[in-house]
C-alpha positions, 0 to 999 in steps of 0.5 A, a space after each residue: 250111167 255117167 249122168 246119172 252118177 253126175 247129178 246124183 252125186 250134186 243132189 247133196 245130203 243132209 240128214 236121214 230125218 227132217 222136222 220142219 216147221 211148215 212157213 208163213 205161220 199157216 200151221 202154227 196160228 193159235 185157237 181164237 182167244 177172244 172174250 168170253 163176252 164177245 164170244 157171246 155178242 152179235 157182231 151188229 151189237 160190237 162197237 164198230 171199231 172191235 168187228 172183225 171186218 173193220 179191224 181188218 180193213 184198219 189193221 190188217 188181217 194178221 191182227 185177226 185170230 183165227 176165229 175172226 178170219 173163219 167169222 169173215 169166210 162164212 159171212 154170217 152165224 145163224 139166230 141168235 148166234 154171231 158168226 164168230 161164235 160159230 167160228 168158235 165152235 167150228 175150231 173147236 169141232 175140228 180140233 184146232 186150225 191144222 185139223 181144219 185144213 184137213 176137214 171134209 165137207 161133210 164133217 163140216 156140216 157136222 157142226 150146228 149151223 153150217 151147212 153146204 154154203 158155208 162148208 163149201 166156202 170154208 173148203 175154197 179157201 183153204 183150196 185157195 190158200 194151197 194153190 198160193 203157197 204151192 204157186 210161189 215155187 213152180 217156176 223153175 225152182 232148183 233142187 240141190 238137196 233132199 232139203 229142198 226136195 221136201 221142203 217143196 213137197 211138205 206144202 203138198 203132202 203133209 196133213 193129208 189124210 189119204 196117200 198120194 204119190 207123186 213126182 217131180 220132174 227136173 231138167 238137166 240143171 235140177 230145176 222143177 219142170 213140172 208135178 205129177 200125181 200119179 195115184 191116191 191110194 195106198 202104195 203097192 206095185 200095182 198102183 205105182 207102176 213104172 208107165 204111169 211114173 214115167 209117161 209124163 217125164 218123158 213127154 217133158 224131157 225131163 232128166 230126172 226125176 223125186 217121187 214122193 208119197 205122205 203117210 197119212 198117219 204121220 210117221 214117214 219111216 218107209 215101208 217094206 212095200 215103199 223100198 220095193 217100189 222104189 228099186 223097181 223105179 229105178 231100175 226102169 229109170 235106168 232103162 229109159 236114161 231118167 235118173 230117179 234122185 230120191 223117194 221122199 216119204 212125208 209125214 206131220 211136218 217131217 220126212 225121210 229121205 231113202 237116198 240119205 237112208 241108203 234104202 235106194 238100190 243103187 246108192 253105191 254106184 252114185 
């Protein structure tokens, strides 16, 4: 279709292979490097000026270690044990802060002294910290570049430990409509069928239109099974006029691009 020629051809390429940092520094904050002898303090016995909550409200939060930060969500440590002490171990139990935003509530409570309270806050604040990032660029954001497509899904995608699939939708000028997910699971041809790709997209008008899945273990080179699915949506998409402008497959921080790859069937009409 000539549209679809048209916005293929403005969906510019980059390369086939992506390592992007994730921003705001949300991933790339260091472990607590607090004293030995503050690790061991109960906050009430610190002179007032070295607790986390005060120095947070005379400094600002980004002077916080990650520790610090975690000490003020959960409120409180446990007898004999400061908040920030546990925070400690929490970190270390989970293996780092990109490991944390990963945990489960349940792992959490692993942790001597946490239990469903405070895992539960722990659990909403990273929530939170999610919706804020992903709400900076849902209003009518454009897509011009496989770059851009993922630099938008890697907040969403990367880290997670189940496979999600999802869409975005775009109107005539490339611009975000609105995102799906259509499945969590692993993908196959059952799970990702052409109806449940494209009922939405159609509801929004939209014209065209990503998708996108993660690969739980990091490594984003597609599968047999990805490029299967992928032909097989664009075909439909050729059927019901919405052009399908690439799969991206996330990964830890980087992607793949099977438009810029080639793995997309139809590369050679656009």
């Amino acid at each position: 279709m000539e549209v679809g020629n048209e916005m293929g051809r403005r969906y510019t390429e980059s390369s086939c292979v992506e390592n992007v940092g994730m921003k705001n520094g949300v991933l790339r904050m260091n472990l607590s490097e607090n004293s030995d002898a503050i690790r061991g303090t109960l906050m009430a016995e610190l002179p007032l000026l070295e607790r986390p909550r005060e120095r947070l409200l005379r400094y600002g939060s980004q002077v916080l270690t990650n520790a610090e930060l975690i000490a003020l969500v959960i409120g409180t440590g446990r007898v004999g044990e400061s908040a920030l002490s546990l925070a400690e171990r929490i970190l270390a139990k989970s293996g780092g802060l990109v490991e944390l935003v990963q945990a489960e509530g349940n792992e959490l409570q692993q942790v001597d002294g946490v239990g469903p309270a405070k895992a539960a806050t722990i659990l909403a604040a990273i929530e939170l910290g999610r919706r804020l990032q992903a709400s900076k660029n849902t209003v009518l954001r454009k897509i011009a570049s496989p770059s851009d497509a993922a630099g938008f899904l890697l907040e969403r995608l990367a880290f997670l430990r189940k496979e999600h699939f999802m869409t975005l939708h775009l109107d005539t000028k490339h611009q975000i409509i609105g995102e799906e997910i259509v499945s969590i699971g692993s993908l196959n041809a059952s799970i990702v069928h052409p109806r449940e790709i494209f009922k939405i997209a159609v509801k929004r008008s939209a014209a065209a239109i990503i998708c996108s899945h993660n690969h739980p273990s990091g490594d984003p080179t597609p599968s047999s099974e990805d490029i299967a699915v992928t032909n097989r949506l664009i075909q439909a998409g050729n059927i019901l006029g919405i052009d399908v402008l690439d799969h991206i497959v996330v990964g830890d921080a980087r992607y793949v691009s099977m438009r810029e790859c080639g793995y997309m069937g139809n590369d050679k009409e656009r």
